[in-house]
GUTI-139067 format. One line per 2 residues: number of its first residue (from 0); their letters; for each residue x, y, z of N, C-alpha, C, O, CB. Coordinates in pm, whole numbers, plus 50000, padded with zeros to 5 digits. Glycine has a CB too. Example, Ala and Ser with C-alpha at 12.3 -4.5 7.8 and 13.67 -1.06 7.14 Angstrom:
<recs>
0 = as = 51319,49431,50780,51230,49550,50780,51320,49670,50780,51424,49668,50846,51131,49553,50905 | 51285,49775,50708,51367,49894,50714,51290,50003,50787,51341,50114,50804,51408,49940,50572
</recs>
This chain:
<recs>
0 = xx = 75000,60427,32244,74945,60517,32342,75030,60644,32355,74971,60752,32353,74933,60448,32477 | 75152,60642,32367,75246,60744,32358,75212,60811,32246,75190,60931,32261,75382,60702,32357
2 = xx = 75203,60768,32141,75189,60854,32012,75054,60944,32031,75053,61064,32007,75177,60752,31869 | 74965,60885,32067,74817,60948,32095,74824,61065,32206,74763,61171,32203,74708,60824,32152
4 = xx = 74906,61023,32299,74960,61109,32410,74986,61263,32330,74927,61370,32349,75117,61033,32481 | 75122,61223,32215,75179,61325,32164,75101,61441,32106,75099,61560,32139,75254,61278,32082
6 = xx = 75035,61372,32009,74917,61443,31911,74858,61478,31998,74860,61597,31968,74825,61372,31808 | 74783,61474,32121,74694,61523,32184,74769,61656,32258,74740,61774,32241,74630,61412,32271
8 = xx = 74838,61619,32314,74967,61771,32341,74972,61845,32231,74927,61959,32241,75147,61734,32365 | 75012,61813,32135,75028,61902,32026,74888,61979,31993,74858,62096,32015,75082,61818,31903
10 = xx = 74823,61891,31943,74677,61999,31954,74612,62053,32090,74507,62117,32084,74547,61919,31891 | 74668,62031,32196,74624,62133,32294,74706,62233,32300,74666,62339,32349,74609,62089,32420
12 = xx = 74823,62223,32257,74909,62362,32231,74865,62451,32142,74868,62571,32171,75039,62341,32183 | 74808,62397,31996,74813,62436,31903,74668,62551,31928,74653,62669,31899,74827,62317,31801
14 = xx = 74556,62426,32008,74425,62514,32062,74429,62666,32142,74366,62771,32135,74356,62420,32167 | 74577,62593,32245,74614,62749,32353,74617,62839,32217,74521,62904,32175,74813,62758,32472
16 = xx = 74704,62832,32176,74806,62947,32046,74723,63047,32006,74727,63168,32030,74860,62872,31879 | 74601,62945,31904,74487,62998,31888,74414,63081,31987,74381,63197,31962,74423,62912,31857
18 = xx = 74388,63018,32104,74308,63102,32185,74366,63248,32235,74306,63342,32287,74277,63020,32300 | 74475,63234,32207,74547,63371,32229,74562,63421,32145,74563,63540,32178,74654,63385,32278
20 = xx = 74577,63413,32030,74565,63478,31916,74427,63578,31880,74417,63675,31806,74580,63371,31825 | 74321,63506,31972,74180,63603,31877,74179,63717,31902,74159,63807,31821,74024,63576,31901
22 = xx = 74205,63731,32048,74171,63885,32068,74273,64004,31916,74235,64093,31840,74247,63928,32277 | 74381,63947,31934,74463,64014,31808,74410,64007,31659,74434,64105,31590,74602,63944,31799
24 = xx = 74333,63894,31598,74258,63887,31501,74154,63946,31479,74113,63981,31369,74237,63802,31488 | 74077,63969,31636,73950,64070,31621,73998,64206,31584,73948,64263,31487,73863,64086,31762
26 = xx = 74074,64252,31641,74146,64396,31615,74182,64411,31482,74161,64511,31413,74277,64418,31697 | 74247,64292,31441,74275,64318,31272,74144,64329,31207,74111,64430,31145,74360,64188,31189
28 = xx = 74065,64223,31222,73925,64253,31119,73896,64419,31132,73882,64502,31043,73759,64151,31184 | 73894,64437,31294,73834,64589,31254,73918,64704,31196,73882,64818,31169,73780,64653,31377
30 = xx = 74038,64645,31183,74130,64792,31155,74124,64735,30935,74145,64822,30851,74382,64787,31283 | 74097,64602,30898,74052,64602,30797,73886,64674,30722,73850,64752,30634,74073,64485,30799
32 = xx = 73821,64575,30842,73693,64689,30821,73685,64815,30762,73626,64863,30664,73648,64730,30931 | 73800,64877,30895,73808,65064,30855,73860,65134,30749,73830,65242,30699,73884,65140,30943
34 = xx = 73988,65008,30713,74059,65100,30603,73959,65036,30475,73921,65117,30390,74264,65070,30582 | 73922,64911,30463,73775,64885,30324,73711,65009,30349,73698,65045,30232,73630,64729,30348
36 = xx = 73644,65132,30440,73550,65195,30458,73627,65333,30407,73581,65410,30323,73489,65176,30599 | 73742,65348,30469,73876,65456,30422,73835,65460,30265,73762,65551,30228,74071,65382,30452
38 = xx = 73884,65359,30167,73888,65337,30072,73825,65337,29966,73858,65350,29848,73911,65286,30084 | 73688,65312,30044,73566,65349,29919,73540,65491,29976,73479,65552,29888,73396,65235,29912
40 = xx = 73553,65545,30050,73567,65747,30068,73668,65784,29986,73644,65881,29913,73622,65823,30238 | 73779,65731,29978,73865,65822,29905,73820,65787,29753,73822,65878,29670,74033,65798,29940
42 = xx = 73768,65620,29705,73769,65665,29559,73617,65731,29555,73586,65722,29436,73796,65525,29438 | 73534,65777,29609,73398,65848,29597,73451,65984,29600,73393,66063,29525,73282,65817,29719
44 = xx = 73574,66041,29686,73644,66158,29652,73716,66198,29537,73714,66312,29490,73716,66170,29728 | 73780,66103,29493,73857,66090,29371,73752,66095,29263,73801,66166,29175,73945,65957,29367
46 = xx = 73622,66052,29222,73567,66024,29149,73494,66193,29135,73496,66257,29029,73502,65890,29181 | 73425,66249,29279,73412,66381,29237,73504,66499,29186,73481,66591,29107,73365,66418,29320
48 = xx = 73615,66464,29257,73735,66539,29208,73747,66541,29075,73763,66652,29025,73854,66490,29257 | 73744,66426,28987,73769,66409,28852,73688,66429,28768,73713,66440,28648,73804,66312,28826
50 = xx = 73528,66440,28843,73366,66505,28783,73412,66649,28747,73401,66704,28638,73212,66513,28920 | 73485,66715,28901,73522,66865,28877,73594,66902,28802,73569,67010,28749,73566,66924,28960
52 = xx = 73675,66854,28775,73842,66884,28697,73773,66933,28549,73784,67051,28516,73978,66700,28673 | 73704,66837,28462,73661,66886,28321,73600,66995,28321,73605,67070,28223,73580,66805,28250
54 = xx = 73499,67037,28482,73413,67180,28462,73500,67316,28386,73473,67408,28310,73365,67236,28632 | 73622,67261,28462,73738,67459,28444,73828,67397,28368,73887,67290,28382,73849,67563,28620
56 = xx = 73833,67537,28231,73955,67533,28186,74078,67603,28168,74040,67719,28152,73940,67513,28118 | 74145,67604,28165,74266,67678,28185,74275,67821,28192,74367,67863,28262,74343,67646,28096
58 = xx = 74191,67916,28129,74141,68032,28151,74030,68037,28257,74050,68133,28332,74102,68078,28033 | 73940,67981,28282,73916,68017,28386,73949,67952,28564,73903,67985,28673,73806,68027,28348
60 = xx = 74042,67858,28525,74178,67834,28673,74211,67993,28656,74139,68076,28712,74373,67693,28635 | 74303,68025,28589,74351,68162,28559,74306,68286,28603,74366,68390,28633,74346,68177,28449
62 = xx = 74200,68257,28601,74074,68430,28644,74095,68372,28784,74199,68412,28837,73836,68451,28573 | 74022,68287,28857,74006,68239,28945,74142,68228,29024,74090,68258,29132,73940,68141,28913
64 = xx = 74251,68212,29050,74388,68240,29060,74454,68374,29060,74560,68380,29122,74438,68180,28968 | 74409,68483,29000,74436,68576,28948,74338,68670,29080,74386,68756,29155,74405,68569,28780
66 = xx = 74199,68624,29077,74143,68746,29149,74107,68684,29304,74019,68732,29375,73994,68813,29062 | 74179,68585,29338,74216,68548,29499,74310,68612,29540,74314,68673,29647,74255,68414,29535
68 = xx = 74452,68600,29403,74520,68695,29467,74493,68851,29490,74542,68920,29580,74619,68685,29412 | 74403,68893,29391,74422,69038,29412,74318,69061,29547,74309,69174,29593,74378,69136,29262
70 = xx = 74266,68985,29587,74157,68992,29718,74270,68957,29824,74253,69036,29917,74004,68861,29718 | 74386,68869,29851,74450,68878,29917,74542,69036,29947,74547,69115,30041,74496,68773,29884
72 = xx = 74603,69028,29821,74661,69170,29835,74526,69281,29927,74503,69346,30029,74699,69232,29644 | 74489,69248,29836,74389,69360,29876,74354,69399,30006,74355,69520,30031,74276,69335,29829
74 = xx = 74318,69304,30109,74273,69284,30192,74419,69281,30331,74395,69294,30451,74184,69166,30146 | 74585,69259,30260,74679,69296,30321,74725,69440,30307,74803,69492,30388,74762,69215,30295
76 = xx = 74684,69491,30223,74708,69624,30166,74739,69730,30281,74852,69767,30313,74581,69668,30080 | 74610,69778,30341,74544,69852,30438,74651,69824,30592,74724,69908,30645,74367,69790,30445
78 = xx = 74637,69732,30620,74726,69693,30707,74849,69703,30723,74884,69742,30834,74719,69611,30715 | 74973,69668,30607,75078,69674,30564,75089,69851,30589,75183,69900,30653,75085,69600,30419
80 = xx = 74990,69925,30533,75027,70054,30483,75029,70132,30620,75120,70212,30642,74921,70115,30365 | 74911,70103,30730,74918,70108,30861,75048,70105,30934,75093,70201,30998,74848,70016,30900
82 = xx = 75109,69981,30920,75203,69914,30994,75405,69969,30945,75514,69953,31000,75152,69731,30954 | 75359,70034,30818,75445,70103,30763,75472,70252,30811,75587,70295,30824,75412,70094,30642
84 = xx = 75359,70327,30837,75312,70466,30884,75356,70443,30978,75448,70520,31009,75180,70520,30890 | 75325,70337,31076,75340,70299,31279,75502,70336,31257,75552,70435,31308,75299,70065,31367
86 = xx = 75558,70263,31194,75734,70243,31239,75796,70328,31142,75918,70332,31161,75811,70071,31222 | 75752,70408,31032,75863,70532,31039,75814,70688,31134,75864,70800,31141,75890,70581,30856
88 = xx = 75691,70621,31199,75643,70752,31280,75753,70692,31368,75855,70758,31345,75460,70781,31346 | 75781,70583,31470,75828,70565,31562,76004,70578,31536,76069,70647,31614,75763,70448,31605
90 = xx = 76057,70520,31446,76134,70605,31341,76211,70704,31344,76331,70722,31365,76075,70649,31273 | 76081,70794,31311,76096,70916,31332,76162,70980,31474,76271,71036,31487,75977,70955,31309
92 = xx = 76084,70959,31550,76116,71003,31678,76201,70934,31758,76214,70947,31880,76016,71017,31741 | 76268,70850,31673,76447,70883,31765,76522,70935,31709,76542,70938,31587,76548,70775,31807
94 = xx = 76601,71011,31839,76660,71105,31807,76838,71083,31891,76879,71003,31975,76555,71234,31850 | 76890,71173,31832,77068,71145,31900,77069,71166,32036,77161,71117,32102,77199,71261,31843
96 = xx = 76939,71261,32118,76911,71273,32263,76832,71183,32327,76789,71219,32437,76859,71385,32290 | 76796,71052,32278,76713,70936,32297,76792,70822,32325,76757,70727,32395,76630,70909,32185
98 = xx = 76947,70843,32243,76995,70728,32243,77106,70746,32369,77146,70846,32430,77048,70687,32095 | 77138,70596,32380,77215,70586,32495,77358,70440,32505,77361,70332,32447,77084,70569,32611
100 = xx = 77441,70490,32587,77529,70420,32514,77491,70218,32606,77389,70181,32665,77722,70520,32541 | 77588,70158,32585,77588,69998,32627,77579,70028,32805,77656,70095,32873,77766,69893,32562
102 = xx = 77456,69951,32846,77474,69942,32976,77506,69802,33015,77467,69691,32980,77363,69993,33041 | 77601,69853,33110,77649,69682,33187,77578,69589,33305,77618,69615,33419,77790,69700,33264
104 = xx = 77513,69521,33296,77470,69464,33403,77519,69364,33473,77450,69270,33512,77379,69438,33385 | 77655,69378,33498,77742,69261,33571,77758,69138,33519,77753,69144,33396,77694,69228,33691
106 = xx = 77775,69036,33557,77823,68909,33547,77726,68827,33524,77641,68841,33612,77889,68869,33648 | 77687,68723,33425,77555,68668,33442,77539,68606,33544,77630,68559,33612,77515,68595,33355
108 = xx = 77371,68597,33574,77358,68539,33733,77200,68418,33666,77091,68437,33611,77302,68723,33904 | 77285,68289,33719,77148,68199,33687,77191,68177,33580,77307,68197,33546,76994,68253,33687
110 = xx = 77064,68114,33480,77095,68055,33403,77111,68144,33274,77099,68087,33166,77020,67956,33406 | 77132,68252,33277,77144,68390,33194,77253,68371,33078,77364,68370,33131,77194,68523,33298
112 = xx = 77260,68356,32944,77340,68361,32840,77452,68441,32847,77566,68396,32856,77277,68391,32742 | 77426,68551,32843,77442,68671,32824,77499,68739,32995,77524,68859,33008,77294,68724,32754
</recs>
C-alpha cells in the first residue's frame, strides 16, 4: 500500500509539472510556427534574389552604379554650390571692425562647464 501511495504522489507531481508547463509550450509552438513561416519568406526571397542576380552582368552593374552616382552628385551639386556662395559671402563680411576681443562672464553659475 505504501508503495502505491508513492507512485501515486509521484504521478500527481509529475501531472502538476506538466500542468504548468503548457502555457510555456503553447508559446513555443507559436514562436516555432513563426519562425517555420520566417523561413519559407526568406528562402522565397533568396530564391528571387538568385532569379535576379543572372539578369545583370558586370557591365551593366557598372552603368547602373556609375549613373546613380552621377544623379547623386548631381542633384548635391546645386546645393553645395549655394551653400559655398552663403559662407564666403558671410566670410566676406567680417571685418577687423566686427571683431571683438574675449568677453568674461564671471564664474560659472549652475551647472555651466565653462
Amino acid at each position: 500500500m505504501l508503495q502505491r501511495n508513492g507512485i501515486t504522489d509521484i504521478s500527481s507531481e509529475i501531472k502538476n509539472i506538466i500542468e504548468k508547463r503548457q502555457p510555456l509550450a503553447k508559446r513555443v509552438e507559436k514562436v516555432e510556427t513563426h519562425l517555420t513561416f520566417l523561413q519559407q519568406h526568406i528562402q522565397q526571397l533568396i530564391k528571387q534574389r538568385n532569379n535576379f542576380l543572372p539578369e545583370l552582368n558586370d557591365a551593366q552593374i557598372e552603368e547602373i552604379i556609375e549613373n546613380l552616382a552621377i544623379q547623386m552628385i548631381a542633384s548635391c551639386t546645386p546645393k553645395r554650390i549655394e551653400n559655398e556662395r552663403r559662407l564666403n559671402k558671410m566670410l566676406d563680411s567680417i571685418t577687423p571692425e566686427k571683431l571683438h576681443s574675449e568677453i568674461d562672464f564671471g564664474e560659472p553659475v549652475g551647472c555651466e562647464i565653462w
